[in-house]
N, C-alpha and C positions, 0 to 999 in steps of 0.2 A: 540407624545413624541419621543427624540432623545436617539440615545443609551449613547451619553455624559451625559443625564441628570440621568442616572443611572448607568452607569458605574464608578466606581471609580478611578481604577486603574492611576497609573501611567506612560503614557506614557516612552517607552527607561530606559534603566538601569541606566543611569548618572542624570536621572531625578532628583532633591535635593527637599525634606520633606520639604512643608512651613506649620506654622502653619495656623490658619484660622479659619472661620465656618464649624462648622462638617455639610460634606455632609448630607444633607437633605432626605434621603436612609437610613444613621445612626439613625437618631433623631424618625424619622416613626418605627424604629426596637426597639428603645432603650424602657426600661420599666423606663428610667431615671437615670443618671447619677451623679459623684461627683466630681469636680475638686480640685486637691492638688497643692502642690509646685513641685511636682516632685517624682520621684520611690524613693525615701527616705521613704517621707512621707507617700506613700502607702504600704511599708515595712513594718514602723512601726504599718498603721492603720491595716495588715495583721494582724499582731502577738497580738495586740488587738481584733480581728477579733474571732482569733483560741480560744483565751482565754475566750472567752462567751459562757456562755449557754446557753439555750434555750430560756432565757425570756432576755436576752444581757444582764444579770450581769457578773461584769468582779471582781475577786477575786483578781488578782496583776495584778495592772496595770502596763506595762511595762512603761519606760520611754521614753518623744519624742520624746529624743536624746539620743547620746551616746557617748562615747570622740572622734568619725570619725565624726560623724555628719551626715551632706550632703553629705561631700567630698567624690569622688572615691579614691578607696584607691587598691595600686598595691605595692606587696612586693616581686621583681625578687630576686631569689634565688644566680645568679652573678652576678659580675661586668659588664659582657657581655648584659645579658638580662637585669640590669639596661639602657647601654649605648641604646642596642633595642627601651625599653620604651619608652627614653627619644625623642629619632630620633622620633616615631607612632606621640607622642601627638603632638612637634612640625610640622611634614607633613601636620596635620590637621590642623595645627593653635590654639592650643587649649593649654592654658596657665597649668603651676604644680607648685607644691609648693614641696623641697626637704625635705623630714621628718629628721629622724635620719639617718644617711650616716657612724655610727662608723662599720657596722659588728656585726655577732654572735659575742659574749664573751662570753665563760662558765665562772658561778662562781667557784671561788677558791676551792669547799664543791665538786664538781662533779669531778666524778672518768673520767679520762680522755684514759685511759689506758684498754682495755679489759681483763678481767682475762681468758678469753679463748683461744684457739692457735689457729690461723689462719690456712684451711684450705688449701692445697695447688694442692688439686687435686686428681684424680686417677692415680695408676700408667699405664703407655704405656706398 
């Protein structure tokens, strides 16, 4: 036996993640596995998961989906870390779709104005 046929690791830091057949080191260890769509999907079978008891009845089942869905979802707090985002995903190649782009709005009903006085310090 060679140390490649147990070794797994990946050669060099630049190395790039292909998918493939799980090492056969894996499959020998595994008590058996379950493949999804992706971390979504195992999100939601998590939170289905949490919600069984001991004999796996599940009292509310959560739903499969949710109005994000699949999709990652990123909500930078400015303009700045919007522009950040934007540059990361494109570097990688890796396609967005722009959500709602208006800004916070408070509603007209919210007090906007603090009723308290601004500190301004100790004095020197």
């Amino acid at each position: 036996m060679r140390a490649r046929d147990f070794i797994t690791e990946v050669r060099g830091l630049r190395s790039k993640l292909q998918k493939g057949k799980q090492p056969h080191t894996h499959a020998m260890a595994s008590t058996g596995n379950i493949h999804s769509r992706g971390y979504y999907d195992l999100y939601r079978a998590s939170m289905a998961v949490a919600g069984m008891d001991k004999d796996g009845n599940i009292d509310n089942i959560p739903d499969a989906e949710t109005w994000l869905g699949s999709d990652g979802y990123v909500a930078p707090y400015t303009d700045e870390e919007y522009a950040m985002t934007k540059k990361a995903y494109k570097a990688l190649g890796m396609k967005t779709r722009d959500g709602d782009n208006g800004g916070s709005k408070e509603p007209d009903a919210v007090n906007t104005a603090s009723p308290l006085k601004g500190f301004k310090g100790y004095p020197r």
